[in-house]
N, C-alpha and C positions, 0 to 999 in steps of 0.2 A: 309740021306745025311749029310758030315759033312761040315764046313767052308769050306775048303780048295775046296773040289767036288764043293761048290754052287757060293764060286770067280769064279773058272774054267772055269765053263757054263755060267755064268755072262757076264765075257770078251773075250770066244769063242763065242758069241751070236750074233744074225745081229738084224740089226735096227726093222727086219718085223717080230721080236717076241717080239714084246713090246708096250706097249699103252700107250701114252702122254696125261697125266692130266696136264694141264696147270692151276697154280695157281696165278696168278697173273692179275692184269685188273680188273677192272669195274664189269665186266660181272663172273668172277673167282672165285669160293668158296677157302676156304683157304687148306693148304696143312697139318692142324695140326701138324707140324713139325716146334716150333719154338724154336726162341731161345732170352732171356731175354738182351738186352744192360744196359750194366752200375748196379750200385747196389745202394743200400741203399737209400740215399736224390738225387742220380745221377741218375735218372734213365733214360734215352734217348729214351728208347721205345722198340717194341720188332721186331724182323724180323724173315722173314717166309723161307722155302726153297720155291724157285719159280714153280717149275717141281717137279710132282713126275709120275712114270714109272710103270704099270705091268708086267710080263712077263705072257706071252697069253696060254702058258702052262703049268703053273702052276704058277697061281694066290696068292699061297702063297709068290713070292718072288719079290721084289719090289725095285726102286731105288728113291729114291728125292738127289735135288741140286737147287743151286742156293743160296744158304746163304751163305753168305760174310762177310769181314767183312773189308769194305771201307775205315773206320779210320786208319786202322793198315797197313800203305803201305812198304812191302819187297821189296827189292833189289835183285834181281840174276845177279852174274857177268859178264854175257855174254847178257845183255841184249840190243836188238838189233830192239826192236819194238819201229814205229814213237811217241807213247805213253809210258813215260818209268813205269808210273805208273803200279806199280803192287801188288796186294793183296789176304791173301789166303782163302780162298774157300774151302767148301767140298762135296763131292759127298757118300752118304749115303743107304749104301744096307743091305737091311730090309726084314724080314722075317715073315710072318704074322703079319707085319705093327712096327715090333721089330728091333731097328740097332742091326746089330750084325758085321758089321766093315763100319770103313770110311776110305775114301780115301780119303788125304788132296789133293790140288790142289792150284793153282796159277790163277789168275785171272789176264791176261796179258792185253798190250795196251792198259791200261785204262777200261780193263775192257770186250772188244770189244772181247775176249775168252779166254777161261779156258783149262788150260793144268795139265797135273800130276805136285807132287811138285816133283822140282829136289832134287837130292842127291849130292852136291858136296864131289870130291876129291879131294886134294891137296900137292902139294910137301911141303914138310918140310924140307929137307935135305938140301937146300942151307942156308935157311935163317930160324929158327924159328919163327923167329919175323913178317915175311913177308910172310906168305905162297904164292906162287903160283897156282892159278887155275889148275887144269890138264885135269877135265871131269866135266859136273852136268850129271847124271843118274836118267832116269827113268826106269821101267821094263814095258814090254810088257804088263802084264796083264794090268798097270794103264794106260797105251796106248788105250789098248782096251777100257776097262770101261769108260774113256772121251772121246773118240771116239763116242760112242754109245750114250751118253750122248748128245755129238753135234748133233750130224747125227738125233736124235729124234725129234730137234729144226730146223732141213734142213742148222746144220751149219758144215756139214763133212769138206767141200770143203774149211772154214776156219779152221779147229781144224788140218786138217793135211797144210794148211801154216804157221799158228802161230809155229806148231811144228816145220817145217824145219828152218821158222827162229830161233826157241832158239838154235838149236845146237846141242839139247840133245842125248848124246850117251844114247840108247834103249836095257837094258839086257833082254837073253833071261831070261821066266819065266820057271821053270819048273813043268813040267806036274803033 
């Protein structure tokens, strides 16, 4: 199987081929998936990805998320959640426990859910100095992959509101 076949199956996948490890809480072993804040004499601590995922037919292929990164707050143009805070996030597909790509993401409404990161486009031709918004774009696949993500945590039914409020025109992926 190469990259491309294992995205594929990834984000053609439904929620009931996959197994939620929850890392996080009292009670929650950790996710070995961290990541160091700050450097040198700064060091702030470290954080974990919250969730990580098997896939139930074949246990080599794997997802964690939930590592943020809360200081660093983005702006997207069109932003329209009662929370304007937003920051980005990544979701992490692993391969006998190996990233072999991430998918960045946005951590919208303060945080309240995680969508694909957009791709803005914009008009240049009136004004250089002043672009114009015209679309943010995501693609289907990263649609899916957050999807799946949410719907693991029982949060579908928000990952596709937060969607409709960004706005995000959704390119098709190809096959």
């Amino acid at each position: 199987m190469n990259l491309h076949e294992l995205r594929t199956l990834v984000w053609k996948s439904s929620v009931d081929d996959w197994e939620l490890i929850e890392c996080l809480g009292p009670d929650a072993g950790p996710s070995y998936l961290s990541a160091v804040i700050g450097s040198g004499s700064s060091l702030e601590g470290v954080q974990c990805q919250l969730y990580r995922a098997t896939y139930r037919p074949n246990i080599s292929i794997g997802l964690a998320w939930g590592l943020s990164h809360e200081g660093e707050v983005r702006d997207f143009e069109r932003n329209t959640f009662p929370d304007e805070q937003c920051y980005p996030t990544i979701l992490d597909l692993l391969w006998n426990g190996s990233l072999v790509y991430r998918y960045e993401g946005l951590a919208v409404d303060g945080g309240r859910g995680a969508l694909p990161y957009p791709n803005a486009t914009y008009d240049t031709t009136t004004d250089p100095h002043n672009p114009v918004l015209l679309q943010e774009e995501v693609t289907e696949e990263e649609v899916g992959v957050w999807r799946i993500a949410a719907a693991l945590r029982g949060d579908e039914g928000v990952f596709d509101r937060k969607l409709d409020q960004a706005h995000f025109v959704i390119l098709r992926t190809a096959s």
